[in-house]
FIDREN-744139 format. One line per 4 residues: number of its first residue (from 1); their letters; for each residue x, y, z of N, C-alpha, C, O. Coordinates in steps of 0.2 Angstrom, whole numbers, plus 5000, padded with zeros to 4 digits. Example, Ala and Ser with C-alpha at 12.3 -4.5 7.8 and 13.67 -1.06 7.14 Angstrom:
BEGIN
1> as> 5066:4972:5039:5062:4978:5039:5066:4984:5039:5071:4983:5042 ~ 5064:4989:5035:5068:4995:5036:5064:5000:5039:5067:5006:5040;
END
This chain:
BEGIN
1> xxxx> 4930:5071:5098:4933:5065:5097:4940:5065:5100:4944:5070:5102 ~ 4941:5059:5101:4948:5059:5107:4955:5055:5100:4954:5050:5096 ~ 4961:5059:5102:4965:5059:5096:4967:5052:5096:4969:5050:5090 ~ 4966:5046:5102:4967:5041:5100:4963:5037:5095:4966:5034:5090;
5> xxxx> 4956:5038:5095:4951:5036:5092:4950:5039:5085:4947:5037:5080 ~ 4954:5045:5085:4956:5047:5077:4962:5043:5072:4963:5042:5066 ~ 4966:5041:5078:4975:5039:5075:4971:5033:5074:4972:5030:5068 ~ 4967:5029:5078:4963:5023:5077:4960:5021:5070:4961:5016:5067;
9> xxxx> 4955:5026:5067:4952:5027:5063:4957:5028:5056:4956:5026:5050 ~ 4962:5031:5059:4967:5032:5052:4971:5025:5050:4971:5022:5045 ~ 4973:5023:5057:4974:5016:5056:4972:5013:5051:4975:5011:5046 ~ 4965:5011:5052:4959:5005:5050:4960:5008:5043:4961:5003:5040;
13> xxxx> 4960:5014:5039:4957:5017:5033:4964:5015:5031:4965:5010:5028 ~ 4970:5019:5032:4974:5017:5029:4976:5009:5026:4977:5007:5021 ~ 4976:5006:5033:4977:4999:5029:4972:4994:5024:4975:4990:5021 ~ 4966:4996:5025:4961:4995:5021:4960:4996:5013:4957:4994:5009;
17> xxxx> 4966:5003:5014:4969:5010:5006:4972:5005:5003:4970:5003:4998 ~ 4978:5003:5008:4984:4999:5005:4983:4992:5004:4987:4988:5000 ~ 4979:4991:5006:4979:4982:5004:4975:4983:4997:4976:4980:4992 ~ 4969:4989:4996:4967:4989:4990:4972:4992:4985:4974:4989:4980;
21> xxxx> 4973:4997:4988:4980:4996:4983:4986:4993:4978:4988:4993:4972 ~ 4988:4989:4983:4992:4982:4980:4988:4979:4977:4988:4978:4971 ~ 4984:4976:4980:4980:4971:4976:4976:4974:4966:4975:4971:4961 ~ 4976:4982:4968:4974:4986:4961:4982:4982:4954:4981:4981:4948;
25> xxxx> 4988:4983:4960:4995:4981:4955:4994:4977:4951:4992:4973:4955 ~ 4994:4974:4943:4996:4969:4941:5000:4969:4935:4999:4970:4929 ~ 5006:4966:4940:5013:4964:4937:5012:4956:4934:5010:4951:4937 ~ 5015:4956:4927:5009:4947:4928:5007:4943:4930:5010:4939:4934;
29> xxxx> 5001:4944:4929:4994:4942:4932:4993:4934:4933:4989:4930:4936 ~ 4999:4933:4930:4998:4922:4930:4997:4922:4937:4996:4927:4941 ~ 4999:4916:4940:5000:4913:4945:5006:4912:4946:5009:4912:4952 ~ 5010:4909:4939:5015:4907:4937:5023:4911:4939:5028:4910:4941;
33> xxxx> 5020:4914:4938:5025:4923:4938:5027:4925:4942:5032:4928:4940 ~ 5024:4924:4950:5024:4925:4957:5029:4920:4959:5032:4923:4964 ~ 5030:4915:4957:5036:4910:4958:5040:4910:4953:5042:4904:4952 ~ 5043:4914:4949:5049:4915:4945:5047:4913:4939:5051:4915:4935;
37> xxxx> 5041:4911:4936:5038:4907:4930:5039:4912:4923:5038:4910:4917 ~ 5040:4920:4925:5039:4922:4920:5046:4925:4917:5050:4925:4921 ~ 5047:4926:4909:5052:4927:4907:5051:4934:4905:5056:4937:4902 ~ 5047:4938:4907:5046:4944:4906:5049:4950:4911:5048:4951:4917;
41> xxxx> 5052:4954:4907:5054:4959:4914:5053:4966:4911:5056:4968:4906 ~ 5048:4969:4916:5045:4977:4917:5051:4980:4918:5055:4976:4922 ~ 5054:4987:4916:5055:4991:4923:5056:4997:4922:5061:5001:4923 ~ 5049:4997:4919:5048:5006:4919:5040:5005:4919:5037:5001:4916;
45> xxxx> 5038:5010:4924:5030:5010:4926:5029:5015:4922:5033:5019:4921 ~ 5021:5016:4917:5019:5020:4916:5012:5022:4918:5008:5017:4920 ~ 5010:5031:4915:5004:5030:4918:4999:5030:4924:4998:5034:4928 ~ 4997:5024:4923:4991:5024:4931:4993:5018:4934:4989:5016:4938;
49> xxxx> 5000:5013:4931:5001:5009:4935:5008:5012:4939:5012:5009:4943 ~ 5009:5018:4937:5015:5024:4940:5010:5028:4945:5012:5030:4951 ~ 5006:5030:4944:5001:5032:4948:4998:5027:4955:4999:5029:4961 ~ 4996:5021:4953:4995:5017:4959:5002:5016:4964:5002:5017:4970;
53> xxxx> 5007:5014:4959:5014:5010:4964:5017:5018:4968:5019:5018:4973 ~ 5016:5025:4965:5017:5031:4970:5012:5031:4976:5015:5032:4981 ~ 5005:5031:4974:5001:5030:4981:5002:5024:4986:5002:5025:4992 ~ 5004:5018:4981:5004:5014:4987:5009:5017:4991:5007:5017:4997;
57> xxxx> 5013:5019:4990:5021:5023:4993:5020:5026:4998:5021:5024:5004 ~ 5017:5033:4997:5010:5038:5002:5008:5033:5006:5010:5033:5012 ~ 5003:5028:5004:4999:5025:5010:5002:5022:5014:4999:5020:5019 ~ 5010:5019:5012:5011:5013:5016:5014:5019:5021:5014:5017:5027;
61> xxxx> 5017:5025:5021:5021:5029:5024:5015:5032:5029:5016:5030:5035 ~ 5010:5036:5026:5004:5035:5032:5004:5032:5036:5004:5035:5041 ~ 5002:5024:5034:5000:5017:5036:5005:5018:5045:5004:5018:5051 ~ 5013:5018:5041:5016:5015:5047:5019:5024:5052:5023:5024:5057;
65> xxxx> 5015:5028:5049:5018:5035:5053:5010:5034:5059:5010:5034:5065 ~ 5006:5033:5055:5001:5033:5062:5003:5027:5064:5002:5028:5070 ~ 5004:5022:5063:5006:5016:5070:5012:5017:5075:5012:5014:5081 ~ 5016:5020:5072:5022:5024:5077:5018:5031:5081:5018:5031:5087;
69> xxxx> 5015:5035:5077:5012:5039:5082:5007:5036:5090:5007:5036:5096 ~ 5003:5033:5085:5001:5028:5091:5005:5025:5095:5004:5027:5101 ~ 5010:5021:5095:5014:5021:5099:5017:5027:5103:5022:5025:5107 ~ 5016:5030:5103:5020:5038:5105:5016:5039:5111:5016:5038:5117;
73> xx> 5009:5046:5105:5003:5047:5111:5000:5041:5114:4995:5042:5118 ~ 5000:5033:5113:4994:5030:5119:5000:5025:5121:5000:5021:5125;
END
């Protein structure tokens, strides 16, 4: 396989990772909340939603190191 066609591949899989990712997140789940509606404030992650919000981290750092390399080698 040709390294373009891999950095390609890592692409599509990472961003597919990360969009699952986020979407796994759920910081109040209203609708409401998303625009300022909630009076609740988080600010310490525990567990496996300290686990998710680290991976997303990983993948987004992936996500944008192979789009830069792509740019580089092709």
């Amino acid at each position: 396989m040709n390294i373009g066609v891999i950095l390609n591949i890592t692409v599509f899989a990472s961003a597919i990772l990360l969009v699952l990712l986020i979407l796994l997140q759920q910081r109040g789940a209203s609708l409401g909340s998303g625009f300022g509606g909630s009076g609740e404030l988080n600010t310490e992650r525990r567990g496996l939603e300290r686990s998710l919000y680290n991976a997303t981290i990983v993948m987004a750092v992936i996500f944008v190191l192979s789009i830069l390399s792509i740019l580089i080698v092709l």
